[in-house]
C-alpha positions as CSV (number, residue, x, y, z in Angstrom):
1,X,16.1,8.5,-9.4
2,X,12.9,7.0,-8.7
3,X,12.8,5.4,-5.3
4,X,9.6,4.2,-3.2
5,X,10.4,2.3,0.2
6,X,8.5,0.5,2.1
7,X,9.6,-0.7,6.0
8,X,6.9,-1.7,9.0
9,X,6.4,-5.6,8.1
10,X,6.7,-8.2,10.1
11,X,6.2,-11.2,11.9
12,X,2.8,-10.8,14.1
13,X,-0.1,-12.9,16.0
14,X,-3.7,-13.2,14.4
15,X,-5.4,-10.3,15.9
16,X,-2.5,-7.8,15.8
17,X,-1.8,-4.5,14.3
18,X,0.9,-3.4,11.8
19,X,1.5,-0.4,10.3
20,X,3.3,-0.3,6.7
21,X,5.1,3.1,5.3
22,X,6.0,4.1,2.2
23,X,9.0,6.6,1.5
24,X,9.0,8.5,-2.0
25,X,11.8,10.0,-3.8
26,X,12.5,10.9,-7.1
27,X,9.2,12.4,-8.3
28,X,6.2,15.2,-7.5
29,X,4.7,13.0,-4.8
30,X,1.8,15.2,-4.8
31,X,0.5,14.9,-8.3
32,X,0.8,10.6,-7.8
33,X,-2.2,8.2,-6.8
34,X,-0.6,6.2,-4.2
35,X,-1.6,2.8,-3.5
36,X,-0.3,-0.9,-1.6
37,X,-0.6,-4.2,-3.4
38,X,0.1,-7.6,-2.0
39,X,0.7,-10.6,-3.3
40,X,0.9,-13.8,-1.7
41,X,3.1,-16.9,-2.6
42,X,1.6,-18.3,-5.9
43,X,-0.9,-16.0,-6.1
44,X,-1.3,-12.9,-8.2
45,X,-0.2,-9.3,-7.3
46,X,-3.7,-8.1,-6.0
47,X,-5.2,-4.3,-4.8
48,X,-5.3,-3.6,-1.0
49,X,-6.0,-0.1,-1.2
50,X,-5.4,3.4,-3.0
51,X,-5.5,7.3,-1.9
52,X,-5.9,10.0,-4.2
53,X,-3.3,12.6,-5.0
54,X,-4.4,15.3,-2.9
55,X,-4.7,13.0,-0.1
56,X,-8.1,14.9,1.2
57,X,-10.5,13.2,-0.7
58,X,-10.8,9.3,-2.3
59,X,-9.4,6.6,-1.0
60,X,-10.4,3.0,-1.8
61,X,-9.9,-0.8,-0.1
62,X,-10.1,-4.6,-1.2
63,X,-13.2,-5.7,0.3
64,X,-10.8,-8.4,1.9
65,X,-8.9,-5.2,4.4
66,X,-12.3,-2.6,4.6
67,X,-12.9,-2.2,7.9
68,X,-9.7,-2.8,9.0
69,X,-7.0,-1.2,7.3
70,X,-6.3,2.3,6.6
71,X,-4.5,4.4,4.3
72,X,-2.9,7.9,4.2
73,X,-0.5,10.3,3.3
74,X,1.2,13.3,3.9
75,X,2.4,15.0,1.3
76,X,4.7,17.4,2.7
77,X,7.0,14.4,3.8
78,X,6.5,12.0,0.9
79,X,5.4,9.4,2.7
80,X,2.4,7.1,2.3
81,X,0.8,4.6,4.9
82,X,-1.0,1.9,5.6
83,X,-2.2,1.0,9.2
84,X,-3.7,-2.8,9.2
85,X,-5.5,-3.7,12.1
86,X,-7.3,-7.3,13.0
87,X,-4.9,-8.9,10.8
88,X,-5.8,-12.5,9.7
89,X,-3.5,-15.3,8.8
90,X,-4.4,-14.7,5.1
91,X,-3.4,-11.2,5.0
92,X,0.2,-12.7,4.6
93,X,2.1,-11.7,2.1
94,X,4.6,-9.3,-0.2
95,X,3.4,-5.7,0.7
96,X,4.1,-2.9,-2.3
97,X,3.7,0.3,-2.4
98,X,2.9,1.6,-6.0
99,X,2.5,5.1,-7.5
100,X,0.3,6.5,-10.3
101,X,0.4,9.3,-12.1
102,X,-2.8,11.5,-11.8
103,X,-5.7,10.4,-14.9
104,X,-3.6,6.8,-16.0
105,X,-6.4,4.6,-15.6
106,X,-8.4,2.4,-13.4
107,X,-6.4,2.8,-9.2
108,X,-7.4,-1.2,-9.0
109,X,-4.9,-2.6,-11.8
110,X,-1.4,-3.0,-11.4
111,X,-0.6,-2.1,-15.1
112,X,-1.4,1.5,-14.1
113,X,1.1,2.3,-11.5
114,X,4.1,4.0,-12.6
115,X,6.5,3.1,-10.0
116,X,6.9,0.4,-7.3
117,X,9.0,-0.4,-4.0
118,X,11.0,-3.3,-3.6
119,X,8.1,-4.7,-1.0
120,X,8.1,-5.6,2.7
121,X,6.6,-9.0,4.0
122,X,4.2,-9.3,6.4
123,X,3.5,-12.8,8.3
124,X,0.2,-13.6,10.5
125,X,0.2,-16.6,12.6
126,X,-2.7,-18.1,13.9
């Protein structure tokens, strides 16, 4: 059984730092893009950033977190992460984790991810 879960959201302050995981089950972690969405009450499900399968090389961001967020994994415990720093009040929102198999398409749209976690909100005051 497939199971990704995420667990580090929270309620923080403009300016603060969080730092989002991802636990996988079910599947060959290694051989999966890994990725977070977001998505934000009545908006869209949107990209917030992506890491290749062998964790060593790509990784991509939303132009809205570069700078301040960054993504990893660690394959030999399955878990994938997301450290947001400088968070804004518009960084609120639903955070996902999402997995893709290797060579499915595009990392930046959500139709390409095989699997997704049940999400964990984050909240910025101002």
């Amino acid at each position: 059984q497939v199971q990704l879960v995420e667990s580090g959201g929270g309620l923080v302050q403009a300016g603060d730092s969080l730092r989002l995981s991802c636990a996988a089950s079910g599947f060959t972690f290694r051989d999966y893009v890994m990725a977070w969405f977001r998505q934000a009450p009545g908006k869209e499900r949107e990209f917030v950033a992506a890491i290749n399968w062998n964790g060593g090389g790509s990784t991509w961001y939303a132009d809205s977190v570069k700078g301040r967020s960054t993504i990893s994994r660690d394959n030999a415990k399955n878990t994938a992460d997301l450290q947001m720093n400088s968070l804004k009040p518009e960084d609120t929102a639903v955070y996902y984790c999402a997995a893709r198999q290797r060579f499915n398409g595009g990392v930046y749209d959500a139709k390409n991810y095989n699997y997704w976690g049940q999400g964990t909100q984050v909240t910025v005051s101002s």
